[in-house]
N, C-alpha and C positions, 0 to 999 in steps of 0.2 A: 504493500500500500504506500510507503513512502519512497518507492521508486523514484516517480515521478520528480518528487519534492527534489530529490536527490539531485537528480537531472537539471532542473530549476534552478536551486543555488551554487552551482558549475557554471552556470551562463556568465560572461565576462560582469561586472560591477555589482548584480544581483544580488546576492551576501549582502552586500553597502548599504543600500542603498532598500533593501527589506526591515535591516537590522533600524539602520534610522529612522525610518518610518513608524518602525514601534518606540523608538522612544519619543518622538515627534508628535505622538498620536497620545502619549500618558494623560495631556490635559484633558482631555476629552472625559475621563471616566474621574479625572481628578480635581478638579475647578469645582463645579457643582455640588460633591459632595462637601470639598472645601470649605467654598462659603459658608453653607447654611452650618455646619458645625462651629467656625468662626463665629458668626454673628452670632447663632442660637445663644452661644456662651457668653457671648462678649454681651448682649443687649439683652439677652430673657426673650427674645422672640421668637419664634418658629415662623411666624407668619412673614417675618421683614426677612428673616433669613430665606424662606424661601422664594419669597418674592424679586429680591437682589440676584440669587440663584438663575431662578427662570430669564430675567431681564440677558444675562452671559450666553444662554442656552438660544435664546430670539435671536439675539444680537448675529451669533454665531449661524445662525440658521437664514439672517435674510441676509451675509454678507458675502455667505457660499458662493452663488453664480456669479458676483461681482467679479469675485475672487478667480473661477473656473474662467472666466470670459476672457480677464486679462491676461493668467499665463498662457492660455492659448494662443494668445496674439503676441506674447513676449517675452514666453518660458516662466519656468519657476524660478531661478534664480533670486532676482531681486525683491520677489514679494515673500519667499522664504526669509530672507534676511530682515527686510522692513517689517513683517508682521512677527515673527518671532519674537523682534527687540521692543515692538510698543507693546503687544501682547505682556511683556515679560512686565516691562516700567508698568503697566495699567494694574498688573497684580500687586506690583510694589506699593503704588499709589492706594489703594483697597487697602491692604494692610496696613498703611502707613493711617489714612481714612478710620478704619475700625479702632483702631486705636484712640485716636485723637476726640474718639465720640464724634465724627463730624454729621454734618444735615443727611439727614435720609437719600435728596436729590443727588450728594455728591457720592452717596455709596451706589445711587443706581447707574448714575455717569461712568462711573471708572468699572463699573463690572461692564456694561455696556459697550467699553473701549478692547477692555481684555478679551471678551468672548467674541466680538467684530473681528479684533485683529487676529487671534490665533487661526495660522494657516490651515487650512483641509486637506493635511496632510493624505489622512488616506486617499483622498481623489488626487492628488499630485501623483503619488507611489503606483496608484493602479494607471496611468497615464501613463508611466515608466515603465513596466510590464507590457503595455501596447507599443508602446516604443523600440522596445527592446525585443519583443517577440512576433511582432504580428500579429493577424487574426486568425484564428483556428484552436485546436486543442491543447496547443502547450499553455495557450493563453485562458482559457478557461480554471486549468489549472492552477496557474498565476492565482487569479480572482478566487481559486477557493482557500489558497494559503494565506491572502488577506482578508478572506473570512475569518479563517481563524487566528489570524494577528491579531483582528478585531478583540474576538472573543480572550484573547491572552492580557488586550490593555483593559478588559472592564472584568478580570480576577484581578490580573496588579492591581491596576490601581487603585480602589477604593478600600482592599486592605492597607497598601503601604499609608491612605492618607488616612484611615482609622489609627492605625499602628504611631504614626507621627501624632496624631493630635492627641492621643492616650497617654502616651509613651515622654512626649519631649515638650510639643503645643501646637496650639489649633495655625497658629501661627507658622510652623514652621512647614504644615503638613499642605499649607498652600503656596507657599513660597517654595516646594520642595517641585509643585507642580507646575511653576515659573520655569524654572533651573532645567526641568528635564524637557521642556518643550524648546525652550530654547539651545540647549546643546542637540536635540534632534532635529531639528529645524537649523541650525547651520553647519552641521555636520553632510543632511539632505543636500543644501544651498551646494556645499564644495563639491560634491560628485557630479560633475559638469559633464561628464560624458554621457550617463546616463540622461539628463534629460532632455526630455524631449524640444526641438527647437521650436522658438515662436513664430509662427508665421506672419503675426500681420496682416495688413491690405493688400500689401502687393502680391499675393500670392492666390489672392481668390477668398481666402479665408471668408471676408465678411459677404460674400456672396454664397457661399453654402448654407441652404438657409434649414431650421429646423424644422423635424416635424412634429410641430408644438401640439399639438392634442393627444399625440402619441405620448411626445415625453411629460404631459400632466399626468395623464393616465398614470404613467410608472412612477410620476412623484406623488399621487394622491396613494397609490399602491403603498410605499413607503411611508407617508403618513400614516395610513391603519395599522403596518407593520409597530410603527413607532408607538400608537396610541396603544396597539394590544401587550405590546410588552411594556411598556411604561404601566399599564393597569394591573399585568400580572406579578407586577415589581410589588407595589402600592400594598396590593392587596394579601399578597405573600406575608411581607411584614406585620401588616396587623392581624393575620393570625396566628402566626408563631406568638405575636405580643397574647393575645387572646388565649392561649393554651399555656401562658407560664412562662415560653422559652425563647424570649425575643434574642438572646445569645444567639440562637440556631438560625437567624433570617438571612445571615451573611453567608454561611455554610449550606443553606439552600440555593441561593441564588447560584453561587459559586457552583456547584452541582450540576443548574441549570446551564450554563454556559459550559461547563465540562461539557455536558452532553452537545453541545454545540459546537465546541470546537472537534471533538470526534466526528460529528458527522461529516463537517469542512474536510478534514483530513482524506474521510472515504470520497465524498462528492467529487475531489479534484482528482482523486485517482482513478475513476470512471471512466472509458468510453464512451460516451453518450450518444447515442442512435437518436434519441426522441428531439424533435426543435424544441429551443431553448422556451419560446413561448407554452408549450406545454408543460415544460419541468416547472416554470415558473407559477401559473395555474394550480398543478398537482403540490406544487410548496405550499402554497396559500392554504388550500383548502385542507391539505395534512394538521397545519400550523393550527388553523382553528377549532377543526375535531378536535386534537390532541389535549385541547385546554375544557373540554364536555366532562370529564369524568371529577374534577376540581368542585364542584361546587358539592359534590356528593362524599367528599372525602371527608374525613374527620380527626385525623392525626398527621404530625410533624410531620414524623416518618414517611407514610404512604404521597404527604404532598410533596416531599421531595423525588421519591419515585416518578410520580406521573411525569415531573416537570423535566426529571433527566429525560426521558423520554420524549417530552415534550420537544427539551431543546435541539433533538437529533432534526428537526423540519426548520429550526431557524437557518442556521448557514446556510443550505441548500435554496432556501427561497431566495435569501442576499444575495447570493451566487447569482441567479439566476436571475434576479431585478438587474443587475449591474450587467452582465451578459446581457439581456436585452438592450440595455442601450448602448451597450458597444457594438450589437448589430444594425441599429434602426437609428443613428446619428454619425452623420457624418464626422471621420477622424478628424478635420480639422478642429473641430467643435466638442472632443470628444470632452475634454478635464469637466466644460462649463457645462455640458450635457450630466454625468455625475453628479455634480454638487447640489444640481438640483434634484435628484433621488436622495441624496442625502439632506439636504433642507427639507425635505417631506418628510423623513423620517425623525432630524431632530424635531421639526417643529408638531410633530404627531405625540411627543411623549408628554408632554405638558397637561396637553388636554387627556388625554388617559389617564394620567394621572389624578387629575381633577376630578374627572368623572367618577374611578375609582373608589378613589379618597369618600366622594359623596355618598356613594353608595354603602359603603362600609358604614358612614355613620349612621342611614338612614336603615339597612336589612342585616347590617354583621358580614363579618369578611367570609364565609362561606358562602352567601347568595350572593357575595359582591360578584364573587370571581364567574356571573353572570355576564358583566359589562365589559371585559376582554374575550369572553368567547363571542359577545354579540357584535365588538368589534372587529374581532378576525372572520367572523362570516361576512361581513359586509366586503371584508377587505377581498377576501377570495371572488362575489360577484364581481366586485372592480374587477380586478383580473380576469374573470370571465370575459368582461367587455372589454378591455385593454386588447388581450391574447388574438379576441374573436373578430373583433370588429375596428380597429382600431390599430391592425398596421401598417407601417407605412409601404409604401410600392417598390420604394427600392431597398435595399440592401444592400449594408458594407461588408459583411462578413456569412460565414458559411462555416457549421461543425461537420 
C-alpha cells in the first residue's frame, strides 16, 4: 500500500516541499483553538473567545481565492513570504492585544489580519504536485497523501496547543502557532524549483475563463463537508462532557481522523477505474450514512467506534472534491480554483457548529448528532446534482 507513496517522495524536491507544507499548514488546526483558550482564560468569556476565533477562520476563508488568483498569475513565492511575516506580526499583535486588556474591536482586527494573511498552504502544495507531476494517476495519488497530511496537522496540532497552554501558557501555545507557520511558509517560499511558475496576462491566463456553477457546486459540496464535521466535532464533545469523560473528546476525535488518514493512505494506492465524479458522489453519501447509527448510540466507547469508521469516507471524498476540480478547471487557474473548495469548507464549519451547538442545548447531544447526519445528506444530493448535471464540456485531465 505504500508503494506508491514511496515512489512519490523519490520525485526530485517532493520530500521538501511535502514536509513544509505540513509545517506551513500547523496554523490551520492551531490559531482557533489558540485563541478561544487564550481569551477564555484571559477575559472569562467563551462567547468573545469564540467569537474573535471565528472572525480568523472568515477572515481566512474569504481571502482564499484572493490569494489562489494571485499566485496563479505570479507564483507562490512572494505571497509565501509576505503573508507568512504579517500573519506571524498579526499573532504577535493578538497577544501583545490580550494582554494589554485592549477594546474588543482591536482583538477582532488583529485576529482578522492573522487568519486573512496566513497563506493556503495546502492549495499552494497541491498546485506543486500538478506541477511537478501532471494529470493522471500519480497525481491522484499526490492528492490523497495530502489528505492525509491534512489529517496529520489537525492530530498535531490541537494536542501540541492543548499540551502548550496546560503545560507552559495559553500564550505560548499561540505564539508556538506563529513560529511554525512561519518557518513553513518560508522554508515553502525557498524551494523555487518546485513551484509552479506564474503566468500572468501575457500568456492567456486571464482569458481561461471558469466554469463557475461547476466550481460552486464543488465549493457549496465543501461547505456541507465542513458544516457536517464541524457538527460532529461540537457534538462529540458534549457528550463525552455529558457521560462524565470530557478527558476522552480529544482521544475520540483523534481516533476519528486516524481513521481518516488510513483511509487516505488506501485511497491513493488504488487504481481507480470508476470517474472521479462518481467516487466523489459515493464519498458523500458513505460520509452521511456513516454518521445514522450516532444518534442511537449510548457510550464513549461504541461513539468512538462508529466515528473511526466513520472517518475511513472523509479523505476519500477530499480526495475526490479536489480531483474534481483539477479535472473540470483549467490548469492555468488551477491554485484559485482550490481555494475556493477550501473556502467552502472553512466557511461550512462555523455554521455546523452553531447549528450543532443549538441543538444540543435545545434535544441533548445524542438527538443532536441529528443535524450532521441531516447535513451530510443534503450534502450528498449537492453532489448528486454537481456529478449529474452540472459538468463542465471540457476536460483537463483523464484517470
Amino acid at each position: 500500500m505504500l508503494k506508491p507513496y514511496v515512489h512519490l517522495m523519490r520525485r526530485p524536491g517532493a520530500s521538501a516541499f511535502f514536509t513544509a507544507g505540513i509545517l506551513g499548514r500547523m496554523p490551520i488546526s492551531m490559531i482557533g483553538l489558540g485563541i478561544v483558550i487564550l481569551i477564555a482564560q484571559e477575559s472569562g468569556s467563551y462567547g468573545l473567545a469564540g467569537a474573535v476565533s471565528g472572525v480568523a477562520v472568515i477572515a481566512g476563508a474569504l481571502t482564499g481565492p484572493i490569494q489562489g488568483r494571485l499566485v496563479d498569475r505570479f507564483g507562490q513565492r512572494t505571497l509565501l513570504i509576505v503573508g507568512s511575516v504579517l500573519c506571524t506580526i498579526g499573532l504577535a499583535a493578538l497577544l501583545v492585544a490580550v494582554r494589554a486588556d485592549s477594546a474588543t474591536w482591536v482583538l477582532y482586527l488583529l485576529s482578522f489580519v492573522a487568519g486573512g494573511t496566513r497563506p493556503q498552504v495546502g492549495s499552494f502544495v497541491r498546485a506543486r504536485w500538478t506541477h511537478l507531476l501532471g494529470r493522471g494517476r500519480a497525481l491522484q495519488t499526490a492528492f490523497a497523501l495530502e489528505a492525509v497530511g491534512d489529517e496529520v496537522v489537525f492530530i498535531v496540532g490541537p494536542v501540541l496547543v492543548t499540551t502548550l497552554a496546560t503545560q507552559a501558557s495559553p500564550y505560548a501555545a499561540l505564539a508556538a502557532a506563529g513560529v511554525l507557520g512561519l518557518a513553513g511558509g518560508i522554508w515553502l517560499a525557498s524551494l523555487r524549483a518546485s513551484d509552479p511558475p506564474g503566468r500572468g496576462k501575457a500568456d492567456g491566463a486571464e482569458q481561461a475563463p471558469l466554469p463557475w456553477l461547476s466550481l460552486m457546486l464543488l465549493s457549496l459540496i465543501g461547505l456541507g463537508l465542513g458544516a457536517t464535521l464541524g457538527g460532529v466535532e461540537v457534538v462529540t464533545i458534549a457528550f463525552t462532557t455529558e457521560k462524565g469523560q470530557a478527558e476522552l473528546s480529544g482521544v475520540v476525535l483523534a481516533v476519528w481522523a486516524f481513521g481518516s488518514l488510513l483511509a487516505g493512505l488506501w485511497y491513493g494506492s488504488v487504481h481507480w477505474r470508476a470517474p472521479v465524479e462518481r467516487r466523489l458522489l459515493f464519498g458523500a453519501i458513505l460520509l452521511a450514512v456513516s454518521l445514522a447509527p450516532l444518534p442511537w448510540v449510548d457510550s464513549v466507547l461504541l461513539v468512538g467506534v462508529v466515528l473511526f469508521f466513520c472517518g475511513f469516507t472523509i479523505a476519500p471524498t477530499m480526495v475526490a472534491l479536489t480531483a474534481c476540480v483539477e479535472e473540470w478547471v483549467p490548469p492555468q487557474r488551477l491554485t484559485e480554483a482550490i481555494t475556493w473548495t477550501v473556502t467552502g469548507i472553512l466557511l461550512g464549519v462555523a455554521p455546523g457548529n452553531a447549528a450543532s451547538g443549538h441543538a444540543v442545548d435545545v434535544w441533548g447531544p445524542s438527538t443532536a448528532y441529528w443535524v450532521p447526519f441531516s447535513i451530510g445528506i443534503t450534502c450528498a444530493l449537492v453532489a448528486a446534482l454537481a456529478t449529474t448535471f452540472a459538468r463542465p464540456k471540457t476536460r483537463f485531465a483523464h484517470n
